[in-house]
Residue frames as qw, qx, qy, qz and C-alpha x, y, z in Angstrom:
[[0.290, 0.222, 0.439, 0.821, 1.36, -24.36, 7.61],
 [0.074, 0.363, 0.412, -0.832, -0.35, -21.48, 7.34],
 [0.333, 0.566, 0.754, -0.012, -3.73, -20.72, 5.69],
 [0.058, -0.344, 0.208, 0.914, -3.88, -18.10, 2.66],
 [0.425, 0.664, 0.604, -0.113, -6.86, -17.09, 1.22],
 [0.248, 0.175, 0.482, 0.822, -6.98, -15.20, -2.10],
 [0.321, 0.740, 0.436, -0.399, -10.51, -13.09, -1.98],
 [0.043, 0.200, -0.403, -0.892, -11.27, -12.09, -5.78],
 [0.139, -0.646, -0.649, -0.376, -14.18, -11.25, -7.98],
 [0.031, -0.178, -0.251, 0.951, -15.71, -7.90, -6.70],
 [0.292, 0.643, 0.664, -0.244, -19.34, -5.94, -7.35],
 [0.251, 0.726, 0.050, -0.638, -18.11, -3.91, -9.49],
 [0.808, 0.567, -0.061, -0.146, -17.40, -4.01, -13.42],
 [0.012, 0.778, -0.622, 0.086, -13.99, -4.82, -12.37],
 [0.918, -0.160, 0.344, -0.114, -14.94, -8.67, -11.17],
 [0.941, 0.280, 0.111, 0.151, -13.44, -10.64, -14.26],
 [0.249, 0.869, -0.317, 0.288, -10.23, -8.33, -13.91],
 [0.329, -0.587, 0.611, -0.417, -10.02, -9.25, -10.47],
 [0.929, -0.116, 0.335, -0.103, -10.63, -13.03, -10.72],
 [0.761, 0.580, -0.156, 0.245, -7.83, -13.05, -13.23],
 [0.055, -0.682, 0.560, -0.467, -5.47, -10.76, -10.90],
 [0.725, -0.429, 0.351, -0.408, -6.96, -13.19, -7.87],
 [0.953, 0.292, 0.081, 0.014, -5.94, -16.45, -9.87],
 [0.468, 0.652, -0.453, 0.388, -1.84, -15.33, -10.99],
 [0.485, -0.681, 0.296, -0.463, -1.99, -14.48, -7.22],
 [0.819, -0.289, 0.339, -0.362, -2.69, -17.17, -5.71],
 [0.939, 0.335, -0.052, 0.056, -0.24, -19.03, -8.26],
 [0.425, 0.526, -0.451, 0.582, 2.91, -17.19, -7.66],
 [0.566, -0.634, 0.323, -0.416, 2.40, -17.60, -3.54],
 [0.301, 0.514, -0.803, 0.020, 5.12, -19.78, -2.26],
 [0.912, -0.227, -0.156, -0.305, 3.40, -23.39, -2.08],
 [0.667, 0.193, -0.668, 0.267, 6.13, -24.64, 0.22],
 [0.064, -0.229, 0.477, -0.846, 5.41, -22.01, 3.01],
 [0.353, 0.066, 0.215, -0.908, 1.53, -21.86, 2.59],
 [0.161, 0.429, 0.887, 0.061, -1.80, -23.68, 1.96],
 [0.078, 0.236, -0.161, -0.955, -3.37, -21.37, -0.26],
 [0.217, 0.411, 0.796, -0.388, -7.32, -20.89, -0.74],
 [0.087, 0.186, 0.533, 0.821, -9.12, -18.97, -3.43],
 [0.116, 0.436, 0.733, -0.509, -12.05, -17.42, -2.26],
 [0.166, 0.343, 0.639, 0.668, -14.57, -16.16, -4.75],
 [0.137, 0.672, 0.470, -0.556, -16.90, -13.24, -3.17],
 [0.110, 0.208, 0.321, 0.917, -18.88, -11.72, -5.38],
 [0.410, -0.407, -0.170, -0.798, -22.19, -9.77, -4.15],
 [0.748, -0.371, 0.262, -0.484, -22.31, -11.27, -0.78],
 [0.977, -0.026, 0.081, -0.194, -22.09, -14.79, -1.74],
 [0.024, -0.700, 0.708, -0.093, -18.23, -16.01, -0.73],
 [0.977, 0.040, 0.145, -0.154, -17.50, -19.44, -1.97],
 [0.450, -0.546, 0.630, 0.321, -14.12, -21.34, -1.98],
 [0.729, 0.616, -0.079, -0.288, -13.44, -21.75, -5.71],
 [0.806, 0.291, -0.440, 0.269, -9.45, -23.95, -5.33],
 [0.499, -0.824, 0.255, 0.080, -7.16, -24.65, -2.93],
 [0.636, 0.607, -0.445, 0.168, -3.60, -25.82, -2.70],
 [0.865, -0.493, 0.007, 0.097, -2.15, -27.80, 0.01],
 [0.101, -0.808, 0.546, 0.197, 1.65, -27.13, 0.40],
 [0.314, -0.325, 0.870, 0.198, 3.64, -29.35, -1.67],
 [0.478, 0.296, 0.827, 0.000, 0.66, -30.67, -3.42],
 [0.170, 0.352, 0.727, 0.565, -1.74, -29.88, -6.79],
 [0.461, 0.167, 0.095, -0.866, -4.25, -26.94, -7.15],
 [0.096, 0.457, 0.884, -0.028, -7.69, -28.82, -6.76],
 [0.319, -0.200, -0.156, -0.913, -10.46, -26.77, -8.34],
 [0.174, 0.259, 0.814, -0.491, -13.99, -27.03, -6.31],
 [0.109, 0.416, 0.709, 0.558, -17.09, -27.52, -8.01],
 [0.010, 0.424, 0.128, 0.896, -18.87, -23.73, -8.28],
 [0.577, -0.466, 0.041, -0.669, -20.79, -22.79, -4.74],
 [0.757, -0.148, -0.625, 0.121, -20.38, -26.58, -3.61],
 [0.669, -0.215, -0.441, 0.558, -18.41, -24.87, -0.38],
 [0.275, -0.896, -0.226, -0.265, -19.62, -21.61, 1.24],
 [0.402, 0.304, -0.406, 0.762, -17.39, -19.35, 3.40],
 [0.411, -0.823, -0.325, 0.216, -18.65, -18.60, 7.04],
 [0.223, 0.730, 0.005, 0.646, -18.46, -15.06, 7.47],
 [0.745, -0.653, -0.056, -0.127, -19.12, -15.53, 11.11],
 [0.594, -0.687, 0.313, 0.279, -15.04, -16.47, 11.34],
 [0.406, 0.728, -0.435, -0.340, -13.98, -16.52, 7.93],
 [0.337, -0.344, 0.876, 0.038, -13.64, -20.15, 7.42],
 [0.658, 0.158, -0.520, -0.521, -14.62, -23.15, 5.13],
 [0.605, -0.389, 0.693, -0.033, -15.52, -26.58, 5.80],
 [0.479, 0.547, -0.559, -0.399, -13.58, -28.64, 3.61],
 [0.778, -0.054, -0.599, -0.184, -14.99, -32.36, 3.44],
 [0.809, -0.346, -0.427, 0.208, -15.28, -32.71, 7.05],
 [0.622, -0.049, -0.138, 0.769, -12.12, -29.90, 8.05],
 [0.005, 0.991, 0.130, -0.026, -13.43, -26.49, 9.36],
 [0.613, 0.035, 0.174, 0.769, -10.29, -24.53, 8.24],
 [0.121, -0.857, -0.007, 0.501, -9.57, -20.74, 9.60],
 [0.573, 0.598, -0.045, 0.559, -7.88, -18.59, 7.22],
 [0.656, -0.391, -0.135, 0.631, -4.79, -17.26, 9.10],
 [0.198, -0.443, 0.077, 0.871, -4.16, -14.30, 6.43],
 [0.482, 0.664, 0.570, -0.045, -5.93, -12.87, 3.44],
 [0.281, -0.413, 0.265, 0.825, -4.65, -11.74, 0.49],
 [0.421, 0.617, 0.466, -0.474, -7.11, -9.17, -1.32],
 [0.316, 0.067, 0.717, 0.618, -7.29, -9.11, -5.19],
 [0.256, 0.686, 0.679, -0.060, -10.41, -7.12, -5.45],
 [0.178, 0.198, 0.320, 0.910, -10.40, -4.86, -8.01],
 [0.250, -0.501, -0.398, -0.727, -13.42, -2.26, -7.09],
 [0.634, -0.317, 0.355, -0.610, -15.81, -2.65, -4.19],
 [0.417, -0.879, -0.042, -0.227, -15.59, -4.31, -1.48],
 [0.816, -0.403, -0.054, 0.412, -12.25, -5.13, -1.30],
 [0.640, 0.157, -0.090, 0.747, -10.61, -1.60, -2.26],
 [0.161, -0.660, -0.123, -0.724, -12.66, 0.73, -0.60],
 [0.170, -0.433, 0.591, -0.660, -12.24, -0.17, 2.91],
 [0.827, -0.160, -0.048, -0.537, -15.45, -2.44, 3.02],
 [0.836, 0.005, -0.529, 0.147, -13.11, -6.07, 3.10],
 [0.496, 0.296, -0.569, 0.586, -10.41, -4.66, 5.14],
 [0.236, -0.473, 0.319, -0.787, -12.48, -3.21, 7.71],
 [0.921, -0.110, -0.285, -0.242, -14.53, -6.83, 7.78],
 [0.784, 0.146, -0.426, 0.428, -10.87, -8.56, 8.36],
 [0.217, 0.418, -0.558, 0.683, -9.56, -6.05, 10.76],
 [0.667, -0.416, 0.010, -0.618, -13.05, -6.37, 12.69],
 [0.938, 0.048, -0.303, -0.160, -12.10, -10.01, 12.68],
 [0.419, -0.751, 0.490, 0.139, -8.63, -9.62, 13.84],
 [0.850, -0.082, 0.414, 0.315, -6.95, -11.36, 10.37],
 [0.146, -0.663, 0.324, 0.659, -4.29, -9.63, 8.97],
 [0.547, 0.786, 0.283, -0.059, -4.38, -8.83, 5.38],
 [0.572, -0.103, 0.204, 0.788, -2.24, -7.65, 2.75],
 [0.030, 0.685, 0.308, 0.660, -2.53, -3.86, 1.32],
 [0.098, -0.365, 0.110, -0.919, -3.82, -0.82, 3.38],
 [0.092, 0.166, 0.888, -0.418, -5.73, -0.51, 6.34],
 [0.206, 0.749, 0.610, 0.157, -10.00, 0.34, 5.70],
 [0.033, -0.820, -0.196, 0.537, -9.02, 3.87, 6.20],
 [0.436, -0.298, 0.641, 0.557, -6.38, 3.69, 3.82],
 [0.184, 0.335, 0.901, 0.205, -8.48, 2.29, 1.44],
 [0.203, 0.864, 0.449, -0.109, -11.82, 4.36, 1.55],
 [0.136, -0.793, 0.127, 0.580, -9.17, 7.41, 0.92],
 [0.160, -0.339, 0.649, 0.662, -7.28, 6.18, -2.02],
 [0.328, 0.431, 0.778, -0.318, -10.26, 4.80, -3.41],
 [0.081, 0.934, 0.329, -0.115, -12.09, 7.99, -3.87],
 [0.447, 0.256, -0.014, 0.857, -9.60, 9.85, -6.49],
 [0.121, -0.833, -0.068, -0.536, -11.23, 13.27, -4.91],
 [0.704, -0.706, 0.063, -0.044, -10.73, 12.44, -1.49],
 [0.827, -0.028, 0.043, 0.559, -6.97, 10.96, -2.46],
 [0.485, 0.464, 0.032, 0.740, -6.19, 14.33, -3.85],
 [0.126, -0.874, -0.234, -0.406, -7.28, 16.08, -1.40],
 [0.816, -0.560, 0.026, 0.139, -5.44, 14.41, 0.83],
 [0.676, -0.055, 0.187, 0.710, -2.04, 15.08, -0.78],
 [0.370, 0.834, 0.127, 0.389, -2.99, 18.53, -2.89],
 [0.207, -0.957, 0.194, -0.052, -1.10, 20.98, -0.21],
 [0.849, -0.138, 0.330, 0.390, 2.56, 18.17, -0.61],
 [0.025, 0.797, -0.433, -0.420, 5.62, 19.95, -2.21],
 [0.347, -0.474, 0.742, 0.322, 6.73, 16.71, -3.84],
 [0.072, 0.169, 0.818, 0.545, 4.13, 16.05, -6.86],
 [0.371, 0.093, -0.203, -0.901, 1.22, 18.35, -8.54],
 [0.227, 0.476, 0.787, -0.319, -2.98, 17.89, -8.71],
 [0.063, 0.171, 0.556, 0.811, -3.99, 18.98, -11.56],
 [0.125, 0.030, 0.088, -0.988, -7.13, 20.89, -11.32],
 [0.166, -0.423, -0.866, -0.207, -10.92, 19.42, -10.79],
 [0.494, -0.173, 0.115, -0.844, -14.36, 20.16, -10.08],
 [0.014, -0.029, -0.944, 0.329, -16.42, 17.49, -8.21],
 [0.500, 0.000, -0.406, -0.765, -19.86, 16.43, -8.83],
 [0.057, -0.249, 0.958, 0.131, -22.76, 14.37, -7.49],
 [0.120, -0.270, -0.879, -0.375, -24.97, 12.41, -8.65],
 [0.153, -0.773, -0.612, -0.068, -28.72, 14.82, -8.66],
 [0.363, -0.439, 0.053, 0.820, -26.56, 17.61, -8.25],
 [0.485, 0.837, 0.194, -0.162, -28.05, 20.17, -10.88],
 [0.600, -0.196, 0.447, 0.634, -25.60, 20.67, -14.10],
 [0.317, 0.862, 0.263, 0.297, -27.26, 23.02, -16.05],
 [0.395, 0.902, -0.045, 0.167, -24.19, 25.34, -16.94],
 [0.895, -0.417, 0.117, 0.105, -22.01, 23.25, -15.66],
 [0.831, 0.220, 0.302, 0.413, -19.86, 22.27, -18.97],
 [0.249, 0.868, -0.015, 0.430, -19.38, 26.05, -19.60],
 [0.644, -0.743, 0.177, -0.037, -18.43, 26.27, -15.88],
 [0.875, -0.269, 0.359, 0.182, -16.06, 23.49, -16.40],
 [0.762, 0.435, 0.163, 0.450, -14.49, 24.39, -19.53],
 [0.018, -0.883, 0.102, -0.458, -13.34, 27.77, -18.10],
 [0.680, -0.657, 0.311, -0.094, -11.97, 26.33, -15.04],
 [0.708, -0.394, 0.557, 0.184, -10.24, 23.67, -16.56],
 [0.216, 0.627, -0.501, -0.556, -10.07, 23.91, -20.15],
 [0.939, 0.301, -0.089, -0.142, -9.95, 21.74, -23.22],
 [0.613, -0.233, -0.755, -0.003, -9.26, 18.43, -23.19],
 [0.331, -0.570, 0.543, -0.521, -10.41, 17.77, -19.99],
 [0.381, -0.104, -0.917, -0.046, -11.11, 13.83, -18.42],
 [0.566, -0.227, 0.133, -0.781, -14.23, 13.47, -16.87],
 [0.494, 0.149, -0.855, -0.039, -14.34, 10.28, -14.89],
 [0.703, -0.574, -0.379, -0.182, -16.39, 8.44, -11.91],
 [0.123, -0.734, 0.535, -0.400, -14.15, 9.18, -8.52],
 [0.566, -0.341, 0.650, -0.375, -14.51, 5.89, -7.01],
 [0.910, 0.363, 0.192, -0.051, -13.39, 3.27, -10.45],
 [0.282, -0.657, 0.521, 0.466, -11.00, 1.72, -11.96],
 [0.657, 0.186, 0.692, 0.236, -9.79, -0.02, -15.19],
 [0.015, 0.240, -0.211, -0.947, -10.96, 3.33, -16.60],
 [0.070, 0.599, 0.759, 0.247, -14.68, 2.27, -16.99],
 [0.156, -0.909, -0.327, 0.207, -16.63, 5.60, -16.90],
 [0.234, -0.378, 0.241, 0.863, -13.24, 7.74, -18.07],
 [0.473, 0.822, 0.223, 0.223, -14.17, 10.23, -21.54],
 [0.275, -0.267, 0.137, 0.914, -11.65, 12.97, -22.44],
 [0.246, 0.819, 0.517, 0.043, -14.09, 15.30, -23.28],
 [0.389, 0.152, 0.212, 0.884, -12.52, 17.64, -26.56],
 [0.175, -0.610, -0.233, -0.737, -15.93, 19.93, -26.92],
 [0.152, -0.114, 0.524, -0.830, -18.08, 21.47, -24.69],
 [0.694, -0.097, -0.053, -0.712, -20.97, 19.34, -26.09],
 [0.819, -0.102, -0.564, -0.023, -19.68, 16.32, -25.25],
 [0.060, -0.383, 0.681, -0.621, -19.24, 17.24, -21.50],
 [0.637, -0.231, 0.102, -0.728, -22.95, 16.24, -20.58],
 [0.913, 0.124, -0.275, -0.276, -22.94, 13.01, -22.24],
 [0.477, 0.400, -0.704, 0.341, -19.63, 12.22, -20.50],
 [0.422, -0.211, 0.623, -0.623, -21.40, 13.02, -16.95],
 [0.887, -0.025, 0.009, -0.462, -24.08, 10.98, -17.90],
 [0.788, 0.291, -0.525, 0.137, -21.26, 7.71, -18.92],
 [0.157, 0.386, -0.688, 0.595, -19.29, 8.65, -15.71],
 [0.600, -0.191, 0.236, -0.740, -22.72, 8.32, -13.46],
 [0.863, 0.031, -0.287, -0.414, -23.46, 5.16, -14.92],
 [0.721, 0.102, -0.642, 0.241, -20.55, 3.54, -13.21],
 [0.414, -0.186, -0.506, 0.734, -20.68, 5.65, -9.43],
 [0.171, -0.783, -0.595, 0.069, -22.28, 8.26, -7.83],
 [0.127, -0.916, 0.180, 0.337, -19.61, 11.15, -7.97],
 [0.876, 0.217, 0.172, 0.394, -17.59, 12.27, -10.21],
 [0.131, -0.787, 0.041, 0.602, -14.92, 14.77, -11.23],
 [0.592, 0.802, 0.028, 0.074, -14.36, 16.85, -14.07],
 [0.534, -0.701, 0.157, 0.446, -10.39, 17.25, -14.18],
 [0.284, 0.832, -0.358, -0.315, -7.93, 19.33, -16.35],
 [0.930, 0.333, -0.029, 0.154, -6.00, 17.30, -18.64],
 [0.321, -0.822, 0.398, 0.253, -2.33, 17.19, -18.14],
 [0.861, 0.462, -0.198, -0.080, -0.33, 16.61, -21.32],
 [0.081, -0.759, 0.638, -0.103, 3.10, 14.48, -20.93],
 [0.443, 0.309, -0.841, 0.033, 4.64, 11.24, -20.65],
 [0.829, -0.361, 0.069, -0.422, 2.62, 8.83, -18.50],
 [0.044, 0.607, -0.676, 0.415, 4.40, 6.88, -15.31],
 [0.732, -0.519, -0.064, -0.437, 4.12, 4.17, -12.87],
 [0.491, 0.253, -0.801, 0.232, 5.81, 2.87, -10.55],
 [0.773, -0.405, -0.411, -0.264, 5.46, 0.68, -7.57],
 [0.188, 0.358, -0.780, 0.478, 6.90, 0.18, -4.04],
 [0.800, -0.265, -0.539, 0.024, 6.65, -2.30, -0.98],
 [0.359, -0.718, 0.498, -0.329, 8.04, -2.54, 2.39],
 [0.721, 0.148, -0.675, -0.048, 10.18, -5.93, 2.58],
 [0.756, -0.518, -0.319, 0.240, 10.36, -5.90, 6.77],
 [0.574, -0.491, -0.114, 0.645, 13.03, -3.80, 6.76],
 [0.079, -0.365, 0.268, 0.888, 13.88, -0.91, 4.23],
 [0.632, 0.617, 0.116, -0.456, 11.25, 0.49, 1.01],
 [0.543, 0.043, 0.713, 0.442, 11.37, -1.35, -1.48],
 [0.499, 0.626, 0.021, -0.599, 10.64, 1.19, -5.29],
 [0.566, -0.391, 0.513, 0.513, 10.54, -0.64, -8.26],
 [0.382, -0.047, 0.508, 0.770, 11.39, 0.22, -11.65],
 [0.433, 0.659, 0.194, -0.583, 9.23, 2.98, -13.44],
 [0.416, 0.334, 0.666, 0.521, 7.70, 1.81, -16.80],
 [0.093, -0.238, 0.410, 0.876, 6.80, 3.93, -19.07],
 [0.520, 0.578, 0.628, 0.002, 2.97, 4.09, -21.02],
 [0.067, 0.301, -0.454, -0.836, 2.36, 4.55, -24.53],
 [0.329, 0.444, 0.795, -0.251, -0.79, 4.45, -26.37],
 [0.034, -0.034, -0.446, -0.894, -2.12, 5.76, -29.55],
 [0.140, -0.710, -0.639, -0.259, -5.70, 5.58, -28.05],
 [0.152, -0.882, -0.108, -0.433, -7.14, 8.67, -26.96],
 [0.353, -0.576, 0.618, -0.402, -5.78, 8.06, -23.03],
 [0.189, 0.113, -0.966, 0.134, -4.79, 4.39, -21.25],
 [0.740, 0.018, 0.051, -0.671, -8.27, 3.39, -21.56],
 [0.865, -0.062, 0.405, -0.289, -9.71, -0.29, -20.95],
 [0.738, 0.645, -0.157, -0.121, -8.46, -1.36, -24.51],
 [0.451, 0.804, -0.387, 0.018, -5.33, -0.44, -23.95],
 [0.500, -0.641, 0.468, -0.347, -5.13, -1.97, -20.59],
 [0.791, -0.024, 0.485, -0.372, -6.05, -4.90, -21.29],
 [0.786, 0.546, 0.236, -0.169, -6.52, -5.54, -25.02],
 [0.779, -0.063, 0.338, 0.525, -2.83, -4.94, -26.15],
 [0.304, 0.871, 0.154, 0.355, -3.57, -1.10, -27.57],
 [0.160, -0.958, 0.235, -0.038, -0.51, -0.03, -25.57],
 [0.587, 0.390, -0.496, 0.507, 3.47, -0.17, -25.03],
 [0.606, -0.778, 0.149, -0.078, 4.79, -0.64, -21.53],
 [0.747, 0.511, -0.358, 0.230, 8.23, -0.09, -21.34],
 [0.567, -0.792, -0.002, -0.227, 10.24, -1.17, -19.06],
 [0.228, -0.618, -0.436, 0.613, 12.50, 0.30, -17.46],
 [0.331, 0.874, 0.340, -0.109, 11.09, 3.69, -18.43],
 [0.547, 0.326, 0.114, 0.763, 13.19, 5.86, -21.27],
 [0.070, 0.877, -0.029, 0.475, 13.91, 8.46, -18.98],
 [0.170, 0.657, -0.415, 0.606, 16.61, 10.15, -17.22],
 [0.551, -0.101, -0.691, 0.458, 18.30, 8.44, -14.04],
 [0.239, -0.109, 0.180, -0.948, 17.29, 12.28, -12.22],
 [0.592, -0.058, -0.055, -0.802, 13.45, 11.61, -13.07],
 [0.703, -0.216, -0.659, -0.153, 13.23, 8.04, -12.36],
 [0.337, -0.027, -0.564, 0.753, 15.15, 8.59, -8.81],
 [0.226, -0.180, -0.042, -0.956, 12.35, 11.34, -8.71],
 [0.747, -0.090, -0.300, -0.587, 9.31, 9.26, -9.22],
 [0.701, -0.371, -0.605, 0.072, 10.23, 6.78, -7.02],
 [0.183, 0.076, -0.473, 0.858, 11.23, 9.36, -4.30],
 [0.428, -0.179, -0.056, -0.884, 7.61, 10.40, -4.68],
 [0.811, -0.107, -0.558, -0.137, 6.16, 6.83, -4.73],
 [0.408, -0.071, -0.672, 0.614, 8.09, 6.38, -1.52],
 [0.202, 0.062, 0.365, -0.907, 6.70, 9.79, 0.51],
 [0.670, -0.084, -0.272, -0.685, 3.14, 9.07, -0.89],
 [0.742, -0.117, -0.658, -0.054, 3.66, 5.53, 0.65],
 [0.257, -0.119, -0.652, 0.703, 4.70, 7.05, 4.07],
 [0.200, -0.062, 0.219, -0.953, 2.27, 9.62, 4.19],
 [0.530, -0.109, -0.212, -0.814, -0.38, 7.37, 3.94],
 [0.399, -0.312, 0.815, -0.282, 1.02, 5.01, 6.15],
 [0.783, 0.246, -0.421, -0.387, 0.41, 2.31, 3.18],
 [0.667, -0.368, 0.623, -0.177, 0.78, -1.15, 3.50],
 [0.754, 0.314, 0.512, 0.264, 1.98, -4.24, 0.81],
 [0.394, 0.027, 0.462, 0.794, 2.51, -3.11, -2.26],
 [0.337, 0.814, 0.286, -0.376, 0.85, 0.18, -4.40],
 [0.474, 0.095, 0.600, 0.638, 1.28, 1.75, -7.62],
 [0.123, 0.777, 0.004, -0.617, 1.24, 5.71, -8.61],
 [0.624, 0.375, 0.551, 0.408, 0.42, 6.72, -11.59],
 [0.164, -0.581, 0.118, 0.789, 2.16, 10.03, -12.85],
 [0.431, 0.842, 0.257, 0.199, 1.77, 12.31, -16.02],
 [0.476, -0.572, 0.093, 0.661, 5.63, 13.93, -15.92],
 [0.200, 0.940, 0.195, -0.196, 4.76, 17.54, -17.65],
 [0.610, 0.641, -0.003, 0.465, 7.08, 19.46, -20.38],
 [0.161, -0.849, 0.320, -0.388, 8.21, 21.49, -17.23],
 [0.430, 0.248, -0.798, 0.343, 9.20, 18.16, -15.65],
 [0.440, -0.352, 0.456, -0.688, 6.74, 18.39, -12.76],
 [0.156, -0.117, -0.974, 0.116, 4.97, 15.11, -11.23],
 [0.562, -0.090, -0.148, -0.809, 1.63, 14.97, -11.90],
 [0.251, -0.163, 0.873, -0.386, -0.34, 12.93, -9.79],
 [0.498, -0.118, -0.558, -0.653, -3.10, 10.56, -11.61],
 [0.826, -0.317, -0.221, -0.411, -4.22, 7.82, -9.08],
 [0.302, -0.294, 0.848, -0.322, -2.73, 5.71, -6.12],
 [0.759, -0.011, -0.557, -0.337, -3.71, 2.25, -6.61],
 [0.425, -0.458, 0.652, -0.429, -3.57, 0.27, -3.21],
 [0.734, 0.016, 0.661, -0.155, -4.81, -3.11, -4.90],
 [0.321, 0.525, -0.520, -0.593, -2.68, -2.79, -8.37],
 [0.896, 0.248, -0.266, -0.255, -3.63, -5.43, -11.20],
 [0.275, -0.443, 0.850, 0.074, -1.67, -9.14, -10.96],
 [0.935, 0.334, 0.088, -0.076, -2.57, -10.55, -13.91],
 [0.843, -0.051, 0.203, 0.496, 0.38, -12.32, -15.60],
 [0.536, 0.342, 0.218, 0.740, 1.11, -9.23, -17.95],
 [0.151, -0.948, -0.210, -0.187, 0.30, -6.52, -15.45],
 [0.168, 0.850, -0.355, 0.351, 2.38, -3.61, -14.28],
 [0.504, -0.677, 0.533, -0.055, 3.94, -4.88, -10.99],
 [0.894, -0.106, 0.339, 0.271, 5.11, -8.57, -12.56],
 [0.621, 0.639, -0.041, 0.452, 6.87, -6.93, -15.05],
 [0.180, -0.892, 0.337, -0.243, 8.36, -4.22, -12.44],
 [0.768, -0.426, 0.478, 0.025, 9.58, -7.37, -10.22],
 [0.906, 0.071, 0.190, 0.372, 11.10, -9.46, -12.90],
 [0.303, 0.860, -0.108, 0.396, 12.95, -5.96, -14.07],
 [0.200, -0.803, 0.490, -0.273, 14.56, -5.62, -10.81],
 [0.530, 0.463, -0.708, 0.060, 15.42, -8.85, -10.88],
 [0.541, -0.139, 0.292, -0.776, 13.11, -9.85, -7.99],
 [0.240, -0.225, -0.932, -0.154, 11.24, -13.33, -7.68],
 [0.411, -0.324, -0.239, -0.818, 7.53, -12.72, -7.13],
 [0.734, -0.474, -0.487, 0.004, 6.97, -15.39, -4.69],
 [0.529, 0.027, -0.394, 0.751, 9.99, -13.87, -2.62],
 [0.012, -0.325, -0.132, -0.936, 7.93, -10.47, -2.98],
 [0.621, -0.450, -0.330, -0.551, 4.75, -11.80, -1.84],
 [0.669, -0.291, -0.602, 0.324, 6.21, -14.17, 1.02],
 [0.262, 0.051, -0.364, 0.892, 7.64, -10.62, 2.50],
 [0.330, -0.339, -0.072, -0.878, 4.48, -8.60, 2.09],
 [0.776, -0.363, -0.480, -0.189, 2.65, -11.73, 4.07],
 [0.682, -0.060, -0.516, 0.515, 5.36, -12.22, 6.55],
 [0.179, 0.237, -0.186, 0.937, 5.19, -8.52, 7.43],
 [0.450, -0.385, 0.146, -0.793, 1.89, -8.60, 8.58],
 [0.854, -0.257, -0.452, 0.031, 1.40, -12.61, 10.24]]
């Protein structure tokens, strides 16, 4: 049997997301194929936190008791040095969606699910992502200015409110979950927003609001053909799909989304090209903003989307009618 290792927990404020995502994970992998590992890394310190033996009981391990050699990525488990064969990443933040895990693993030579480190450091970094796509015919970039940290900002917010108008979202470039986001209505709450956005990253960008129905949808490669499924739908009566809503139940996710057979076909046509052109890997998950003109507004590429129980992709799978272990066995299989 092969060896699967979960890697969650992260350094950023994203950890307790990602040990939740890392945890579903590692539950919905198909324990008949695999022996499946949990690996806790947070700041350095990588410690095997359950396993599962095919066929058998998730054993929890008692906190640190069992250290991960970084030296070949392996544990020893009472006596059993045991390789991990593949690694499937769950970090939400640094270092496992910025390129920093994958570039560890690829160094290593153990395949991995998701994008490669290049991949990664790009999508990351919402500036760098858009830059990378802004000149694409097949979905819009809404307007930003780009900022970092010790960068003078004295007449910035004027700067910025001309360029990009009111609302605008002023957010760290290189976070998720939406820590560090403001929608910033005046021009006197621009400063204080840089200052919030700073506190989570070192750059950020100021970027024009785009009003409209908010999108997401997700696709895969199953070995042979793309795989898009269903686009839900967000609603929210907070300001924007902020932590709260993410998380906390302040939103509707409907799925599939109430709209037009045209504009779903649309949004996953995009979701597709955005997944070739960045020569993705596993599964991702674009988030759109589809404008009163109907355009496709691009918000964020996600290369390491949430998998908690009530996050966007399980719902997407059980919509298409999909088994999630079936999902995951492919995205593994495709790269072992």
């Amino acid at each position: 049997m092969k060896n699967i290792a979960v890697i969650y927990g992260s350094d950023s404020s994203e950890w307790e997301v990602s040990v939740r995502s890392g945890e579903f994970t590692a539950s919905q992998i198909d324990g008949t194929r695999y022996n499946v590992y949990e690996v806790f890394a947070r700041y350095g310190r990588w410690t095997l936190r359950a396993y599962r033996k095919a066929g058998e009981a998730r054993v929890t391990v008692t906190e640190g008791s069992v250290p991960v050699d970084k030296n070949d990525f392996s544990v020893n488990l009472a006596g059993e040095k045991i390789k991990f064969d593949y690694a499937y990443i769950m970090q939400h933040g640094t270092p496992g969606e910025n390129g920093l895990m994958q570039g560890y693993l690829e160094m290593l030579g153990i395949p991995h699910s998701g994008c490669n480190a290049f991949v990664s450091a790009i999508t990351f970094d919402k500036f760098s992502c858009k830059s990378y796509l802004k000149d694409v015919d097949f979905v819009k970039c809404a307007d930003d200015i780009f900022l970092r940290k010790g960068e003078p900002v004295e007449g910035l917010a004027q700067k910025a409110v001309e360029k990009l108008g009111l609302p605008m979202f002023v957010k760290p470039t290189d976070g998720g979950s939406s820590f560090g986001v403001t929608k910033v209505k005046t021009v006197e709450d621009f400063d204080k927003a840089v200052e919030y956005a700073f506190s989570e990253g070192n750059m950020l960008i100021a970027e024009a609001a785009v009003i409209g129905r908010e999108l997401t949808c997700a696709v895969y490669y199953d070995g042979k053909d793309y795989v898009a499924l269903p686009v839900i739908e967000i609603l929210t009566d907070n300001e924007f799909f902020d932590y709260d809503a993410k998380y906390n139940g302040q939103v509707d996710e409907i799925t599939p989304a109430r709209v037009s057979d045209e504009i779903t076909k649309q949004v996953q046509q995009t979701t597709e090209k955005i997944y070739t052109i960045l020569n993705a890997k596993g599964i991702i998950r674009v988030d759109y903003i589809i404008d009163a003109e109907g355009n496709i507004n691009l918000l964020e590429v996600n290369t390491t989307p949430g998998m908690t129980a009530t996050s966007f992709i399980p719902q997407q799978v059980r919509a298409a009618g999909l088994d999630i272990a079936d999902v995951m066995t492919e995205i593994i299989e495709n790269e072992l």
